[in-house]
C-alpha positions as CSV (number, residue, x, y, z in Angstrom):
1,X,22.3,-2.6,15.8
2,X,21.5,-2.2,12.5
3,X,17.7,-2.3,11.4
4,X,18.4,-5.0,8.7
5,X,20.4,-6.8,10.9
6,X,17.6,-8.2,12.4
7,X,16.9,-10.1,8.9
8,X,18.6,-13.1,8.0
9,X,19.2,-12.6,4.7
10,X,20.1,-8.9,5.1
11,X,22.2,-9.1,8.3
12,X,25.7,-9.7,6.4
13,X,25.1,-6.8,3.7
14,X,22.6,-4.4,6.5
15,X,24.8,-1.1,5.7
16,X,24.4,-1.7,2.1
17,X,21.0,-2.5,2.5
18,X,20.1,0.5,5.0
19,X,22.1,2.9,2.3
20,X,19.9,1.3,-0.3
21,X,17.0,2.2,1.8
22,X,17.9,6.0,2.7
23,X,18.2,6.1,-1.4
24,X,15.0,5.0,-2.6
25,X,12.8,6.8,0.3
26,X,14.7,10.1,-1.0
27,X,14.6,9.4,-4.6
28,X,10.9,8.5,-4.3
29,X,10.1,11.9,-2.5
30,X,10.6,13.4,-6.2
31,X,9.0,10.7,-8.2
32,X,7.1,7.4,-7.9
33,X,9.7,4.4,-7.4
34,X,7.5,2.5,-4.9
35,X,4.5,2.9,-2.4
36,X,6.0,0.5,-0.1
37,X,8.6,2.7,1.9
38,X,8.2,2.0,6.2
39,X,11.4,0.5,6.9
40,X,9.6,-3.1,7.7
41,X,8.2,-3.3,4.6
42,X,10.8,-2.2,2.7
43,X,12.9,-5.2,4.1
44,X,10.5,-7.9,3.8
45,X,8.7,-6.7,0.7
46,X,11.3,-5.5,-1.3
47,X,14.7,-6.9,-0.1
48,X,14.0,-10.1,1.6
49,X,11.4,-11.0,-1.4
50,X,14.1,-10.6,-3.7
51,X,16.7,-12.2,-1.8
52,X,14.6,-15.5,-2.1
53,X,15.8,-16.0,-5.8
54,X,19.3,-15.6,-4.9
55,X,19.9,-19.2,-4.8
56,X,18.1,-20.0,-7.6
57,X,21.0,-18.4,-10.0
58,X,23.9,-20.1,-10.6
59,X,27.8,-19.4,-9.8
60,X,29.2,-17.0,-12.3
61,X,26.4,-16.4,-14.4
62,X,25.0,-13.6,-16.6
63,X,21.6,-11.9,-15.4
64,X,19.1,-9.7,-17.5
65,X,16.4,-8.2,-15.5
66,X,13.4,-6.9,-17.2
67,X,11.5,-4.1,-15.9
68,X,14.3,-3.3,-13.7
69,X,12.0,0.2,-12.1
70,X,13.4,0.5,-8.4
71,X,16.0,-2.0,-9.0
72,X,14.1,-5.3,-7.6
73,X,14.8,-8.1,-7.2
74,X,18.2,-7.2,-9.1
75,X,19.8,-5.2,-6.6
76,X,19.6,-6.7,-3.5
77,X,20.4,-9.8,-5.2
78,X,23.5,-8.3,-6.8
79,X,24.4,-6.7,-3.1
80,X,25.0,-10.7,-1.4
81,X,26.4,-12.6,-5.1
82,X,29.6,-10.2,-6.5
83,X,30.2,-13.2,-8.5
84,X,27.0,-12.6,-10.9
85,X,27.3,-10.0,-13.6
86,X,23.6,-7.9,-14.1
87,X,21.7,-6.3,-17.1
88,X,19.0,-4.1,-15.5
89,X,17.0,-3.3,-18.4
90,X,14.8,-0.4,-17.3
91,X,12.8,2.4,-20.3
92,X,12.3,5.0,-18.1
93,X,14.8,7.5,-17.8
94,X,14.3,8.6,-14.2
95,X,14.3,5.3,-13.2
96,X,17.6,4.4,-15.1
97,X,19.5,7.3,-13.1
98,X,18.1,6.0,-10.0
99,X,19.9,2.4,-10.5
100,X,22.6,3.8,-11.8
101,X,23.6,6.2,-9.0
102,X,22.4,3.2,-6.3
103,X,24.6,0.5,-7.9
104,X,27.3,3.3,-8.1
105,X,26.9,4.3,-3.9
106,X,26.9,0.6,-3.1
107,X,29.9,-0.2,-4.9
108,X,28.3,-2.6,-7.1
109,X,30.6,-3.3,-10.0
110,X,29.0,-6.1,-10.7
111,X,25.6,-4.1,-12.4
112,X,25.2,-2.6,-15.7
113,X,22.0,-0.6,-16.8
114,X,20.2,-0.1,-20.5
115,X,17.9,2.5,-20.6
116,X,15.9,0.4,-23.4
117,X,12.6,-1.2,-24.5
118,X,13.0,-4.6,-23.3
119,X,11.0,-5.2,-27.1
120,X,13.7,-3.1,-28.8
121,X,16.6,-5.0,-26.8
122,X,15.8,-8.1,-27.4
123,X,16.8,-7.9,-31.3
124,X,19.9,-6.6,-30.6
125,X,22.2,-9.5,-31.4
126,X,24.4,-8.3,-28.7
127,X,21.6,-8.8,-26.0
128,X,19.3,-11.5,-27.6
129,X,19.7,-15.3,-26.1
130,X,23.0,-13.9,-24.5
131,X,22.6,-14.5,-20.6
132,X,22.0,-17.2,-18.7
133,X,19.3,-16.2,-16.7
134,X,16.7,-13.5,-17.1
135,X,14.2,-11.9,-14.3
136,X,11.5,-10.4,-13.4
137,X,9.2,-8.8,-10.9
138,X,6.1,-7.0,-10.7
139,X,5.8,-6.8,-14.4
140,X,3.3,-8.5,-16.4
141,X,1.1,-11.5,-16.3
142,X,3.1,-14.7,-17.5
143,X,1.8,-15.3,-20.7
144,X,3.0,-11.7,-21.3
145,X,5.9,-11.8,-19.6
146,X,7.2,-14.7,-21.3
147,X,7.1,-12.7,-24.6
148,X,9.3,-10.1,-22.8
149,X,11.7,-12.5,-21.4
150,X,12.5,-15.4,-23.2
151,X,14.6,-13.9,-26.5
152,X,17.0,-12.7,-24.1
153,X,17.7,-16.0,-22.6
154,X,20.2,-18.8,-23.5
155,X,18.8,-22.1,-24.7
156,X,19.6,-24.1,-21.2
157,X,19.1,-21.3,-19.2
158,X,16.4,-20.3,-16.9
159,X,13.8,-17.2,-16.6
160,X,12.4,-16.4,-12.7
161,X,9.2,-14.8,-12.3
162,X,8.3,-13.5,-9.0
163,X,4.5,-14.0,-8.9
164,X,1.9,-14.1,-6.0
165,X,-1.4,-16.5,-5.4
166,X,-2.4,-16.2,-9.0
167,X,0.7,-18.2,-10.3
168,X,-1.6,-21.3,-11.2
169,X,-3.8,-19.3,-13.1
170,X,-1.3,-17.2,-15.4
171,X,0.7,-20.9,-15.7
172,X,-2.4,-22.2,-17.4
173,X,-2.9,-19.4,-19.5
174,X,0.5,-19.6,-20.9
175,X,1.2,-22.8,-22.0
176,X,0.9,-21.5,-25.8
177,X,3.2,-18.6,-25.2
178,X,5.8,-21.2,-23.7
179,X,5.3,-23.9,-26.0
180,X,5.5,-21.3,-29.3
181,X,9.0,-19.2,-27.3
182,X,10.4,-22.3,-26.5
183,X,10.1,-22.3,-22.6
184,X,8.9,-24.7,-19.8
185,X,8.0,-24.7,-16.6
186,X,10.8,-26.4,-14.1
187,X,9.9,-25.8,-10.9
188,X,7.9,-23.4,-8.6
189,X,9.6,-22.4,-5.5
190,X,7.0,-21.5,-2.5
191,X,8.1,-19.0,0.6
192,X,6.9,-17.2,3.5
193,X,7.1,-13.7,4.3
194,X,5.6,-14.0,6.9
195,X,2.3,-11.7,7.9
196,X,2.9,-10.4,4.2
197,X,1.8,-13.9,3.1
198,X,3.5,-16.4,0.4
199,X,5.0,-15.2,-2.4
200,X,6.4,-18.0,-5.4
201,X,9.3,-18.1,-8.2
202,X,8.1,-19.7,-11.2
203,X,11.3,-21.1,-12.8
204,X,10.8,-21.0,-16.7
205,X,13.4,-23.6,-18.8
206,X,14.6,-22.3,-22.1
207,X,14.6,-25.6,-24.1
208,X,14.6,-24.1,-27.6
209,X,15.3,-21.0,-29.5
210,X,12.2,-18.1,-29.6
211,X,11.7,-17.5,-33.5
212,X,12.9,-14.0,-34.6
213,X,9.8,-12.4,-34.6
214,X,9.1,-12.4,-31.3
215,X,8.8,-10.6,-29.3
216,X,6.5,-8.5,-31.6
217,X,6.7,-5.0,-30.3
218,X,3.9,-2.2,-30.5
219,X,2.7,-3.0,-27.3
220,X,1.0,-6.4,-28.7
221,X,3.1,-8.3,-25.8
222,X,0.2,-6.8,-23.6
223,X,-3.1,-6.1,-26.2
224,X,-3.1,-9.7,-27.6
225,X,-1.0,-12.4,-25.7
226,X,0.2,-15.4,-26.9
């Protein structure tokens, strides 16, 4: 049997995700992708985590992922719905071949990748409130995040932020950044992973158009949030 077999949401896709596996433990032997790499960890904390948003995108849709690094929760998502089309938006250059030669091995026509400043990007009228949904993981506190995320997304569409315990906290802390970007909170969507503890998915609502000026660039995303 297959390790990832033994994993609900991996079992149907478990060569594709064992291929995925063997790629980023030997890709991060020459530089930094991760410092989660047993094979348990790598399913729960890295696959199965990301898989948990899967069914918060809708059929057919248009995904932008923002500080793609080691391709989560993109990939894995990408690996069980063909029928969405991803933007992994990744600056690093390493880190870029790295998701482009993993989407290549697992066949996965459905993933694109711009080695960009998410800041830069996002005034590009080609990629600026173009897709419907935009993600997110490991990035940034909210308020921050927001900033990063929200010109790329469609009025009516929906940002997903992978956060841990401290999702309260950075919610409060960003209802200026939301209210100025034109985003709201929809929903929060709590999981298990079991001895790893509970992870969330804060569901953002575009509801409005972010004003041209944002997001503001020269690193003031992170030095002074909204």
């Amino acid at each position: 049997m297959n390790f990832f077999e033994n994993y609900q949401l991996l079992s149907e896709n478990s060569d594709k995700f064992e291929r995925f596996y063997k790629k980023l433990v030997e890709t991060n032997e020459k530089f930094n992708l991760t410092s989660v790499t047993s094979k348990e960890e790598v399913a729960v904390k890295h696959f199965v985590d990301s898989l948990n948003g899967a069914e918060l995108l809708g059929v057919d849709k248009t995904v932008c992922e923002v500080g793609s690094g080691a391709g989560f929760p993109s990939l894995p998502i990408a690996v069980k719905r063909g029928d969405l089309h991803f933007t992994l938006v990744e600056s690093n250059n390493k880190k870029c071949s790295f998701l482009k030669e993993t989407a290549s091995e697992l066949g996965l026509e459905n993933v694109t990748v711009e080695c960009a400043r998410a800041e830069d990007l996002a005034k590009d009228k080609k990629f600026r409130e173009s897709f419907d949904h935009v993600i997110a993981r490991a990035v940034a506190r909210t308020n921050t995040l927001s900033e990063y995320l929200l010109p790329f997304l469609k009025v009516g569409g929906t940002a997903l932020l992978w956060k841990g315990e401290s999702y309260k906290e950075e919610l409060e802390e960003s209802k200026n950044a939301l209210a100025v970007l034109g985003g709201r909170v929809k929903t929060v969507k709590e999981y298990s992973l079991g001895e790893y503890g509970t992870r969330y998915i804060v569901v953002i609502e575009k509801i409005k158009p972010t004003p041209a000026k944002y997001p503001r660039g020269l690193g003031k995303e992170r030095k002074c949030p909204l």
